[in-house]
C-alpha positions in Angstrom: -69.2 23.6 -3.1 -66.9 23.2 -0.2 -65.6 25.6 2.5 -62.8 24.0 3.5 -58.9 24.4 1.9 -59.1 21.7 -0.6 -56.5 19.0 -0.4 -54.3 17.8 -0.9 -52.8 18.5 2.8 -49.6 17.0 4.4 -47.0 17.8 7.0 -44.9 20.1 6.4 -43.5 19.3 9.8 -44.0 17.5 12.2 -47.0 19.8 13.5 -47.8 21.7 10.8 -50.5 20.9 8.4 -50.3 22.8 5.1 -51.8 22.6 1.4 -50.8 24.1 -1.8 -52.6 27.5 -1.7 -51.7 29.0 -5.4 -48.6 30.3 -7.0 -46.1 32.4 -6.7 -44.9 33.6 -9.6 -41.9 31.7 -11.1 -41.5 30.1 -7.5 -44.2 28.1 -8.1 -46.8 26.6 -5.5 -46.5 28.3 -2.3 -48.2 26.5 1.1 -50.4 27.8 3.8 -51.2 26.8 7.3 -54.2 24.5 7.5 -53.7 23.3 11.0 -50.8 23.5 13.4 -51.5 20.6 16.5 -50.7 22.0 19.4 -48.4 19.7 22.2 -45.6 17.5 21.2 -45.5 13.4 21.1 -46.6 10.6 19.7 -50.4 12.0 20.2 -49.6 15.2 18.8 -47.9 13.3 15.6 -50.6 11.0 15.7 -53.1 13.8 15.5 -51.2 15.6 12.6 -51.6 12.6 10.4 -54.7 12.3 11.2 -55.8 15.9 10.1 -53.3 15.9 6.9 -55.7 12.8 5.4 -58.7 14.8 6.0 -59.8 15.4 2.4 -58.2 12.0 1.6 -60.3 10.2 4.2 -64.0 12.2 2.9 -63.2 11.4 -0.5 -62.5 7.9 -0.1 -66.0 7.8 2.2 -67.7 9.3 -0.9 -66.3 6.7 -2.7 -67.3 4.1 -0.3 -71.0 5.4 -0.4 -71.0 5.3 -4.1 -70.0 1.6 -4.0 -73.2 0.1 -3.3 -73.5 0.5 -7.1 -70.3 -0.6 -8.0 -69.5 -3.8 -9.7 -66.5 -6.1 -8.1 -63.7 -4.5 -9.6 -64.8 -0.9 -8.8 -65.4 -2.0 -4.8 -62.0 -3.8 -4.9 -60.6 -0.4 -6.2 -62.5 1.5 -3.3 -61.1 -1.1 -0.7 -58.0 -0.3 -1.7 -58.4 3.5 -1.9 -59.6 3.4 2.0 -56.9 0.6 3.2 -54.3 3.3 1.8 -55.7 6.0 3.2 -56.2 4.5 6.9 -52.6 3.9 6.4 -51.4 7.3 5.8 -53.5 8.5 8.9 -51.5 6.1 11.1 -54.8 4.5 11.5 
């Protein structure tokens, strides 16, 4: 089991890195703080998007590690899986 706030995360501005925490009653989901990146800029963007795919990233590496087993359809699916997620992080 993990210790860290499973995902998904995601900006909820600019800085702020938050994840569904639960619910709220009738609200609905409400969101805590995972990370807030301190500075402002294209680093400090960078860095938020980076952080956000966290979870996104590891599963996709698990996925990746599991591969060597795959057939060619399954790896083609797990190329895809990590080409999307690089993009998200900006990366």
């Amino acid at each position: 089991m993990s210790a860290h706030t499973p995902g998904p995360w995601h900006l909820s501005s600019p800085y702020r890195i938050s994840a569904e925490a639960g619910h709220a009653g009738i609200h609905g989901a409400f969101q805590t703080a995972v990370a807030v990146v301190d500075g402002e800029g294209p680093m400090a963007m960078a860095n938020a998007r980076l952080i956000a795919v966290v979870p996104e990233l590891a599963e996709a590496l698990r996925n990746a590690h599991d591969a060597l087993g795959m057939n060619q359809f399954e790896r083609e699916s797990c190329r895809r899986r990590i080409r999307d997620v690089l993009a998200k992080a900006g990366l």
